[in-house]
N, C-alpha and C positions, 0 to 999 in steps of 0.2 A: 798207196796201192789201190787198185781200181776193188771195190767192195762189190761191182758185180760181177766178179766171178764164185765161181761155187766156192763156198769154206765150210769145211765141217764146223756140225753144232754141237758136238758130243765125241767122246775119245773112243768107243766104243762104234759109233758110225764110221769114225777114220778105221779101227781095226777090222771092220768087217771090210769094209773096202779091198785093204791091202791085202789081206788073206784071201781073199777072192782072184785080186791083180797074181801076186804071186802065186798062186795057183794056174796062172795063164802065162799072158806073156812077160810079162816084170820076173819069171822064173826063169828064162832064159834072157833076160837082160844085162853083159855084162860093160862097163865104165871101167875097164883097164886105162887105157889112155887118159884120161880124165883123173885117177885114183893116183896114177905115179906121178902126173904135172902135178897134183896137187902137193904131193909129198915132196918133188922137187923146190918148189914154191916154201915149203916148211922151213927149209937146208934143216933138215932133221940130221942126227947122230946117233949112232948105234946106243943102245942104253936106256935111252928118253923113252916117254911115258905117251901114249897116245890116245886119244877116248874118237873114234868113229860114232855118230850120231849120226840115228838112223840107216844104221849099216846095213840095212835086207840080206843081200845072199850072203852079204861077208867079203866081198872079196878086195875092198880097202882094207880089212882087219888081216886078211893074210897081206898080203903087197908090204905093210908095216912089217909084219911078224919079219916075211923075208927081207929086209931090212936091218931086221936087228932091235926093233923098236918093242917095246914091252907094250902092246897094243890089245886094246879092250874094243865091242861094241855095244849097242843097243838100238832097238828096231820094238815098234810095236809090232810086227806081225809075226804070229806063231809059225806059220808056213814058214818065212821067207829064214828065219831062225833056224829052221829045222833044216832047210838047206845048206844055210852056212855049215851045220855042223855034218851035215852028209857031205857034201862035196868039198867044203874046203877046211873038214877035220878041225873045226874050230869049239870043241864042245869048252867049256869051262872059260871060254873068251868072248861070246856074244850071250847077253840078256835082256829079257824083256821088259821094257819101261818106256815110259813116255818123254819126253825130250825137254817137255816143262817143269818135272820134279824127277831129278834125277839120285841116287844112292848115297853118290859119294863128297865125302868133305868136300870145303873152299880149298882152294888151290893143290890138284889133285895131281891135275895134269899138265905136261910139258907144251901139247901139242890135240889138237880139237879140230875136226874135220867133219864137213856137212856137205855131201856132196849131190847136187840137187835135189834136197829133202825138206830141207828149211821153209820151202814155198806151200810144202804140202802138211806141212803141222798144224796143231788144231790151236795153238797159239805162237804165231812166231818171234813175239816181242821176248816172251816170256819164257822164250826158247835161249834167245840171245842174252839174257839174263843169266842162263844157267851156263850159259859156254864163258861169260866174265867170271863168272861164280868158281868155275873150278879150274880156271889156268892159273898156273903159278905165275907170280912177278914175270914179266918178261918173257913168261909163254905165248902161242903164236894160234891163232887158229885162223885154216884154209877152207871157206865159206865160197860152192860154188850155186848160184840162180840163174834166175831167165830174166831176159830183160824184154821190156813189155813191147820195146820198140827196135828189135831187130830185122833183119831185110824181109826174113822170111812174112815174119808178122805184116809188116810195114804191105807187105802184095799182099794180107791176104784181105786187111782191111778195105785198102785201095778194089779188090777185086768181089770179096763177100761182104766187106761192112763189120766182119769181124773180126778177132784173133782165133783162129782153130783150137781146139781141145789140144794137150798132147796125151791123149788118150789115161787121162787120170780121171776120178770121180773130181775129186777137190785142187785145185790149182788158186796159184797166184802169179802175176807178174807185176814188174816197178823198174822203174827206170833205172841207172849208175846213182843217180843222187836219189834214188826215193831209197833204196836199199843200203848208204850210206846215211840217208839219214837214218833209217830205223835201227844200224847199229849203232851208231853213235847216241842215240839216247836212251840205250841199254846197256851203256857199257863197256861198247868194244869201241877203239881210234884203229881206222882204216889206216894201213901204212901203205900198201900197195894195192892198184885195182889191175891185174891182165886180163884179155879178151882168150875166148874159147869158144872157138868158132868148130864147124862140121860141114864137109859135102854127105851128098848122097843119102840126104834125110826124105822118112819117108812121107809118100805120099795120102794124104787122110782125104782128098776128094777127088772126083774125076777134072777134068777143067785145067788142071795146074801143070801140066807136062813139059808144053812148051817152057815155062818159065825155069819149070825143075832142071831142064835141058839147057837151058842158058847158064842157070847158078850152077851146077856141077860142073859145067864145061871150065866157067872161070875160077873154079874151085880148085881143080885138079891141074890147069895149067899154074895157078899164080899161089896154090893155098886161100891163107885166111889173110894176106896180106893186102889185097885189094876190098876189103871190109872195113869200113870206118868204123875205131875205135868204140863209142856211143851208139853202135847201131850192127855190134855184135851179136850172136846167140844168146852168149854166157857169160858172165864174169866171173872170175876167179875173184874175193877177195881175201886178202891176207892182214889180218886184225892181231891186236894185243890188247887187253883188257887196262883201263885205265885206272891212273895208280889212286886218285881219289875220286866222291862219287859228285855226283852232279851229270850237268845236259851238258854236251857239247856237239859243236856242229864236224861232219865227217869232209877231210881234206886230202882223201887219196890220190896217189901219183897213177897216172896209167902206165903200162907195162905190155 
């Protein structure tokens, strides 16, 4: 992962952060589409156990519940907590903890969801440690990131020389293989990688219209189908925690 970009230095600077964001715009941010792919991706069954990590407003932890899924989360930020349990009546199902030491026993859960939160933790090796840590045998978790080299990024380079903010204090990006690798040597075997792609994203500086206008246009004619694989938004990946411990190298199928 590219080490210049910002990363918190302390769990307590990431909290003030997010309490701040969720108090702004991340309070009206909602990832439905994103939260039911992911669940479809799971093939979850009514019953099954689910741990959301980093869940902010909750509204993965409901999308489970309505499911049928016996579904927990956890968010550092108090705000975004307190939302969950104001809007989506989730009081006694979201609590407050850090994503690198988390509560509950080794293999808790059926099913573990991280859905672009991973990139913004204050350790995310150590993050992926605790998602092997608590899936049972043969449990699944749905891990989605950014990828450092998607189209958007790819113009903004070619055009600023940079990758834009996505309006986070602390951010990361890494390629299909740099974020396979970092699961695979904590833990998780990549079974499948799908792309997740979005039109109509916004606009963070003047200059870029034109371009916004081309990509939305071929957005909405063709979808996310005309988007090379590797040069996606987002990945979805879909991991099982490996059955003895050691390094291995990550060999996901794309999807």
């Amino acid at each position: 992962m590219n080490q210049l970009q910002a990363v918190p230095t302390s769990l307590s600077d990431l909290q003030n952060s997010y309490d701040r964001l969720y108090g702004e715009w991340m309070g009206q941010h909602i990832n439905d589409d994103q939260a039911e792919k992911m669940l479809d991706y799971l093939h979850i069954r009514p019953g099954e156990s689910l741990l959301d990590m980093g869940c902010g407003t909750g509204h993965t932890v409901r999308a489970a519940l309505d499911r049928g899924l016996d579904a927990v989360g956890v968010d550092i930020s108090a705000v975004a907590l307190g939302q969950a349990v104001e809007v989506y009546g989730l009081r006694n199902r979201v609590f407050l903890a850090a994503a690198e030491d988390l509560p509950w026993p080794d293999q808790t859960f059926d099913h573990i969801s991280i859905l672009g939160s991973l990139e913004h933790f204050l350790d995310p090796a150590c993050s992926v440690r605790e998602v092997a840590r608590l899936l049972k045998p043969g449990g699944r978790a749905a891990i989605l990131v950014p990828n450092s080299h998607h189209i958007r990024a790819i113009y903004n380079v070619f055009k600023y020389g940079e990758i834009l903010s996505d309006l986070q204090d602390y951010e990361r990006f890494a390629t299909r293989r740099e974020w396979e690798r970092l699961f695979s040597q904590n833990g998780l075997r990549v079974e499948t990688v799908h792309k997740y792609d979005t039109g109509m994203a916004r606009i963070y500086r003047p200059g870029r219209e034109l371009f916004w206008y081309a990509y939305n246009t071929l957005f909405r004619l063709f979808g996310n189908r005309w988007i090379p694989f590797n040069l996606t938004y987002t990945f979805i990946f879909i991991c099982t925690p490996f059955l003895s411990e050691g390094s291995h190298d990550g060999h996901g199928e794309r999807a």
